[in-house]
ChimeraX commands (.cxc) that place a marker at each C-alpha (Angstrom):
marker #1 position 0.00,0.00,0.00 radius 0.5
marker #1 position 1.50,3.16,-1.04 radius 0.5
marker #1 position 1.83,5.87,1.50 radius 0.5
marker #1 position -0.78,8.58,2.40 radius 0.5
marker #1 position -0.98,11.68,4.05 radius 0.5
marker #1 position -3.68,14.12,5.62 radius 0.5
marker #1 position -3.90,17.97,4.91 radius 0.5
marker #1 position -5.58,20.26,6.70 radius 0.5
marker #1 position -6.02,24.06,5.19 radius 0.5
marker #1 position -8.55,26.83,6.21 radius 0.5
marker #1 position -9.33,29.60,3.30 radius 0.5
marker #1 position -11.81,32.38,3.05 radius 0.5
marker #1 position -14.19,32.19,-0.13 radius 0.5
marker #1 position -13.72,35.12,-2.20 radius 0.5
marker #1 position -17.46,34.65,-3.17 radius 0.5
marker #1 position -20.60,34.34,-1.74 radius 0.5
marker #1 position -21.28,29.99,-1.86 radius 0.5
marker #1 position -25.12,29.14,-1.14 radius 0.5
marker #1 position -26.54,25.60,-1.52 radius 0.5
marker #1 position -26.42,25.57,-5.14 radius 0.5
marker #1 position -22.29,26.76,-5.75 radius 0.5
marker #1 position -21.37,24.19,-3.33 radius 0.5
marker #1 position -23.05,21.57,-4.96 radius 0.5
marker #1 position -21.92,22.86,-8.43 radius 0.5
marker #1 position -17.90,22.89,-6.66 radius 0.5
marker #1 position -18.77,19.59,-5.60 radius 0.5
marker #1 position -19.71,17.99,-8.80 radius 0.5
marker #1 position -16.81,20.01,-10.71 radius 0.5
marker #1 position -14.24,18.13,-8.26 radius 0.5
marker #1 position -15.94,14.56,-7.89 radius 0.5
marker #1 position -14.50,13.16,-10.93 radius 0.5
marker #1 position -10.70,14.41,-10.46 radius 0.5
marker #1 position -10.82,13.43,-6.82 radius 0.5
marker #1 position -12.32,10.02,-8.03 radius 0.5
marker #1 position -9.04,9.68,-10.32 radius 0.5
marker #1 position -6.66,10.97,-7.93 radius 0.5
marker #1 position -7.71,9.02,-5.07 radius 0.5
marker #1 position -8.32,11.81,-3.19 radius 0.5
marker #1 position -10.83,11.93,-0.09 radius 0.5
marker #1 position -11.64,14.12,2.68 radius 0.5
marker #1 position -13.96,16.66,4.23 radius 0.5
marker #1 position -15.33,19.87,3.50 radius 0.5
marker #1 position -16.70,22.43,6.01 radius 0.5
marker #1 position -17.64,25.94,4.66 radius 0.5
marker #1 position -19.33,28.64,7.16 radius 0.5
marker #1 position -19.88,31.81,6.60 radius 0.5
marker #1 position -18.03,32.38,4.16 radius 0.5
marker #1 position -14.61,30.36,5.05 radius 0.5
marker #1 position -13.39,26.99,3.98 radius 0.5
marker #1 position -11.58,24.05,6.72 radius 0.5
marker #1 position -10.74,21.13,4.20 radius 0.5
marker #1 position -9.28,17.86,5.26 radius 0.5
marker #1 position -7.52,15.46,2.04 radius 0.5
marker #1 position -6.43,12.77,2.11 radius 0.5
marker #1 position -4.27,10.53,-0.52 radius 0.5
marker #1 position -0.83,9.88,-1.82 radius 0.5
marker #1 position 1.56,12.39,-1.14 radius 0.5
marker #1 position 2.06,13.49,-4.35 radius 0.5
marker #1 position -1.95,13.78,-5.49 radius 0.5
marker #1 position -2.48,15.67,-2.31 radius 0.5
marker #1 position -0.12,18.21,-2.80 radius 0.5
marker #1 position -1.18,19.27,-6.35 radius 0.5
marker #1 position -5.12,19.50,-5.08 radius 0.5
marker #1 position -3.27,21.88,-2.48 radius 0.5
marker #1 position -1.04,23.95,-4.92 radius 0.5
marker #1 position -4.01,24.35,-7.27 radius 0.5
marker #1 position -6.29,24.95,-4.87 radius 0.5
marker #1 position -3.70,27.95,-3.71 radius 0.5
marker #1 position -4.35,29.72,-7.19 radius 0.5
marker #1 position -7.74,29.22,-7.36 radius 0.5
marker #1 position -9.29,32.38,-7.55 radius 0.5
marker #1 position -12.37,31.59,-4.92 radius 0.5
marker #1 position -9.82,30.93,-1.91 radius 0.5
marker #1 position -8.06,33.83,-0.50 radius 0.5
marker #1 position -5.93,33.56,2.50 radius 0.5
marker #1 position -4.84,29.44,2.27 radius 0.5
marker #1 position -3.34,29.01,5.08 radius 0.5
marker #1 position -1.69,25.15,5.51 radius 0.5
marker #1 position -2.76,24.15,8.76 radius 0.5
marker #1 position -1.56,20.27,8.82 radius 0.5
marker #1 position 0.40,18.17,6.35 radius 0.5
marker #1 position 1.46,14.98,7.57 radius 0.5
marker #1 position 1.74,11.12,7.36 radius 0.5
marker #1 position -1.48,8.69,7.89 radius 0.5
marker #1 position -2.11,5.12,8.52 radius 0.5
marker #1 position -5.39,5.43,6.98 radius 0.5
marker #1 position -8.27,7.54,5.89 radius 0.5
marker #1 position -10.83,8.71,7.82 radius 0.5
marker #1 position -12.75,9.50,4.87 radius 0.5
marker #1 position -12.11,6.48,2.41 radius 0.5
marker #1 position -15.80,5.91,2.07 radius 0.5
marker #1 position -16.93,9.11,1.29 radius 0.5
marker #1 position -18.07,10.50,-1.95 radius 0.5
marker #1 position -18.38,14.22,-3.12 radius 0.5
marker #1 position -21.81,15.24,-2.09 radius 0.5
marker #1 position -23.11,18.29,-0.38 radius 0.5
marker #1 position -25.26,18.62,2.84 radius 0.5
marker #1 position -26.65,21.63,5.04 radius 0.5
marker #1 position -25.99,20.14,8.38 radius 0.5
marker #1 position -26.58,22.49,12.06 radius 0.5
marker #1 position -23.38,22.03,14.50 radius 0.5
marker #1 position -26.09,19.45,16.82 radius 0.5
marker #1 position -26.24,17.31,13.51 radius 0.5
marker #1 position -22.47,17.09,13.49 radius 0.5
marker #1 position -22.99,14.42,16.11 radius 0.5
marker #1 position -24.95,12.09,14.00 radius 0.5
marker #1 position -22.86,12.19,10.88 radius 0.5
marker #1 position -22.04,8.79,9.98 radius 0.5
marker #1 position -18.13,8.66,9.39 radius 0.5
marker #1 position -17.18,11.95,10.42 radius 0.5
marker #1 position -16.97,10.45,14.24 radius 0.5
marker #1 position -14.24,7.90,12.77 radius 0.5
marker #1 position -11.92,10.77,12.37 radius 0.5
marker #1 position -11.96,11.33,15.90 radius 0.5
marker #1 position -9.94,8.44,18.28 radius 0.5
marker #1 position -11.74,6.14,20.50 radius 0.5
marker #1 position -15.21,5.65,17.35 radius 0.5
marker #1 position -16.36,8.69,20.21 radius 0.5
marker #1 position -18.85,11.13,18.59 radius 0.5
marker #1 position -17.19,14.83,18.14 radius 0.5
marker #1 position -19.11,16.50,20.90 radius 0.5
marker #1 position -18.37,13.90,23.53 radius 0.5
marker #1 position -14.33,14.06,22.59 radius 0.5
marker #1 position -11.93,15.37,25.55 radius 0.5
marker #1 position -9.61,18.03,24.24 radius 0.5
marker #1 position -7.28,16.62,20.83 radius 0.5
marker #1 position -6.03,18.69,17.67 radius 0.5
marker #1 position -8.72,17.34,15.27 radius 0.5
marker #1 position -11.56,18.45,17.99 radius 0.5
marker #1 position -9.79,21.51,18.55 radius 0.5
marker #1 position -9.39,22.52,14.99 radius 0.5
marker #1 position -13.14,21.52,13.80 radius 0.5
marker #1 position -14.32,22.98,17.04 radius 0.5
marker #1 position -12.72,26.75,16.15 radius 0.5
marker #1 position -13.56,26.56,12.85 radius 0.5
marker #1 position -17.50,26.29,13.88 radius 0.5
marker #1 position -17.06,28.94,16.77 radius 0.5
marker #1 position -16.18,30.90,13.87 radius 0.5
marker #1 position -12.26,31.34,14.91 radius 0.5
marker #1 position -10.81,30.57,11.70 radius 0.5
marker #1 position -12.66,33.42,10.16 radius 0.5
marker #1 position -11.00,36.00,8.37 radius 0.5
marker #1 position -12.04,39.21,8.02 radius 0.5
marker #1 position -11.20,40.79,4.56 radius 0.5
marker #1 position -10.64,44.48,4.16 radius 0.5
marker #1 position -10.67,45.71,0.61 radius 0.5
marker #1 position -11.52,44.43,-2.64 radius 0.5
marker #1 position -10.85,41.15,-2.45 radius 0.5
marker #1 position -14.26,39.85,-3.10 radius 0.5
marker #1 position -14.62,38.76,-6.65 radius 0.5
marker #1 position -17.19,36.88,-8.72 radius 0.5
marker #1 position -15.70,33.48,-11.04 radius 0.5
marker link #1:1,2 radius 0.2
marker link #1:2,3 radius 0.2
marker link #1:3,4 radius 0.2
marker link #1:4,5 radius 0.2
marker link #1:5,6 radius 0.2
marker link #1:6,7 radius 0.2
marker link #1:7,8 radius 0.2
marker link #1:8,9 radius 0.2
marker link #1:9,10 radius 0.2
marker link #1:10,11 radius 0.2
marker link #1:11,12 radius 0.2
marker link #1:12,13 radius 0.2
marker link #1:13,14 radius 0.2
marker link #1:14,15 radius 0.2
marker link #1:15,16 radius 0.2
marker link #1:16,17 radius 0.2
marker link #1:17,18 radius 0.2
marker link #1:18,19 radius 0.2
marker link #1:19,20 radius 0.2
marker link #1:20,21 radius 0.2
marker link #1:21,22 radius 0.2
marker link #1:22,23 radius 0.2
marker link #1:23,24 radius 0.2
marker link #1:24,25 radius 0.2
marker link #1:25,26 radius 0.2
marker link #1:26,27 radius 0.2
marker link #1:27,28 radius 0.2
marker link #1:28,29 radius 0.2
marker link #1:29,30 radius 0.2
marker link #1:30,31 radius 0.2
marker link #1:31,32 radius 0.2
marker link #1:32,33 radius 0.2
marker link #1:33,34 radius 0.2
marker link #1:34,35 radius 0.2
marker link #1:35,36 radius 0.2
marker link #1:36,37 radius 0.2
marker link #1:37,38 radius 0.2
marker link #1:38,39 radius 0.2
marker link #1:39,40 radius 0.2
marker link #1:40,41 radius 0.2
marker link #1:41,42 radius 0.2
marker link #1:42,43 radius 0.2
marker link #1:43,44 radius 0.2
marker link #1:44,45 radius 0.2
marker link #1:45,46 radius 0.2
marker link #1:46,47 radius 0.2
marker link #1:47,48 radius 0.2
marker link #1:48,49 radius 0.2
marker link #1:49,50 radius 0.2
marker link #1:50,51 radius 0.2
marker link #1:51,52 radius 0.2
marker link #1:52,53 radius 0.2
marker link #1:53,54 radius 0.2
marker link #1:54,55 radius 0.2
marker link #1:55,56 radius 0.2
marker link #1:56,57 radius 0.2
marker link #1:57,58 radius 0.2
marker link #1:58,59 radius 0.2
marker link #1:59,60 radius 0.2
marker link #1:60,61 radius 0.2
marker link #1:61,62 radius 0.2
marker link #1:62,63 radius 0.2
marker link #1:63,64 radius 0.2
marker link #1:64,65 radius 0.2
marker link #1:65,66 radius 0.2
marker link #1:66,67 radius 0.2
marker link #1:67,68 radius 0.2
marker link #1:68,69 radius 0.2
marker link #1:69,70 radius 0.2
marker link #1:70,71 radius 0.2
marker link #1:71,72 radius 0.2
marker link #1:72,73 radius 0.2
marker link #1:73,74 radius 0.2
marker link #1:74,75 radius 0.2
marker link #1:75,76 radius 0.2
marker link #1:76,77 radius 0.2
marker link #1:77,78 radius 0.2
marker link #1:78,79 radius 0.2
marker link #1:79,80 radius 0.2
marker link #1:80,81 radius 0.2
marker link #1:81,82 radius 0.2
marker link #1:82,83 radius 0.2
marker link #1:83,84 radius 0.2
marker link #1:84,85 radius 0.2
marker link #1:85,86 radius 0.2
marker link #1:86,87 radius 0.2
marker link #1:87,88 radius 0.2
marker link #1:88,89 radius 0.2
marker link #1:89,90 radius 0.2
marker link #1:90,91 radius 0.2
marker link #1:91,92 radius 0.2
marker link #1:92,93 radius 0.2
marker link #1:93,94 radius 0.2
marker link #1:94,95 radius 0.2
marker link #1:95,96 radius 0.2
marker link #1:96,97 radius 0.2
marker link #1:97,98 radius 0.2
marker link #1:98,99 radius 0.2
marker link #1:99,100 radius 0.2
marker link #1:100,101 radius 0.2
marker link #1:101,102 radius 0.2
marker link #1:102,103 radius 0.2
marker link #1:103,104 radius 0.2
marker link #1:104,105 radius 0.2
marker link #1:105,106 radius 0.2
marker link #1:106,107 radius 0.2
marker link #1:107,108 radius 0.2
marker link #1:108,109 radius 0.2
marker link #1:109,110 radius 0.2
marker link #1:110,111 radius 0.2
marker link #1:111,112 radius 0.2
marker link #1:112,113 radius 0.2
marker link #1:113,114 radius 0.2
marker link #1:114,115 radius 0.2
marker link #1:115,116 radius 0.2
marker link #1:116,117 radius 0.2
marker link #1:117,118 radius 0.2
marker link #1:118,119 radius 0.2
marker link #1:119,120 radius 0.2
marker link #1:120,121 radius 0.2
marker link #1:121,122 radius 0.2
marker link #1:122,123 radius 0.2
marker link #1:123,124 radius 0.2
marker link #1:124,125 radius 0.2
marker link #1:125,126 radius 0.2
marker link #1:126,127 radius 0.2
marker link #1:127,128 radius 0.2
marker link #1:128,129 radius 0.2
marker link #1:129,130 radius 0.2
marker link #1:130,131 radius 0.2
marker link #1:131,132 radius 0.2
marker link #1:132,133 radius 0.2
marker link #1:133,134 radius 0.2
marker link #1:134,135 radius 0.2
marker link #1:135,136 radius 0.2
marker link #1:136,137 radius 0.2
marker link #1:137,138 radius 0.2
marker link #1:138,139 radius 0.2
marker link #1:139,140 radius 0.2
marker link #1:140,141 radius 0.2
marker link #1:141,142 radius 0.2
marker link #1:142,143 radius 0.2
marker link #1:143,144 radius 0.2
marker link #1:144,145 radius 0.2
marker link #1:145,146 radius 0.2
marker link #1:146,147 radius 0.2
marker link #1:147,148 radius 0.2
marker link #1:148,149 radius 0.2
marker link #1:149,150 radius 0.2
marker link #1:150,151 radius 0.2
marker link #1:151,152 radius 0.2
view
């Protein structure tokens, strides 16, 4: 089995993203993941991106470098890059859902990527917790001053 990695980036979106971009985002990635053998997770609030993907080393860091010239991400900032045993996402396919931070807890699969098969909100204090947990208190926020904003 070759060997895989995790990354973990937060960005802000440079555009507004309702139900219907995200889905459209989704679909335009789903293939080239597929091929790749890329999985992960995708949170977006608010207006800011937290991303985990996971894959070969190689795949993962060219999703990452084009994903830092992509015009809808502004402020990429590389939060975690480093070697798995195996994914915590293997299962899961490209699809979009609207879930509330109390749904979080009934996921299917997203509890695996915490240790002990523990659901997220029942987790003592751990990176992953700690980084999922800011990003939905709205800590990873950026605020952007000027005209950044842009329409693709």
């Amino acid at each position: 089995m070759p060997p895989l990695i995790h990354l973990i980036y937060a960005s802000v979106a440079t555009q507004e993203f309702g139900p219907e971009q995200l889905t459209y985002l989704l679909q335009q990635s789903r293939e080239p993941n597929v091929r790749a053998s890329l999985t992960g997770m995708l949170l977006y609030s608010d207006g800011n991106f937290f991303q985990v993907l996971e894959g070969e080393p190689a795949a993962v860091d060219k999703l990452y470098k084009k994903l830092e010239q992509d015009k809808r991400h502004a402020q990429l900032t590389l939060i975690i890059r480093e070697p798995i045993v195996k994914r915590s996402f293997g299962g899961w396919s490209m699809g979009f859902s609207s879930v509330s931070p109390e749904e979080l807890t009934k996921i299917d699969g997203l509890n695996d990527f915490f240790a002990g098969g523990s659901c997220f909100s029942q987790l003592d204090a751990g990176r992953a917790k700690k980084l999922l947990a800011a990003f939905s208190q709205g800590r990873w926020h950026a605020k952007l001053t000027g005209p950044v904003l842009e329409t693709v």
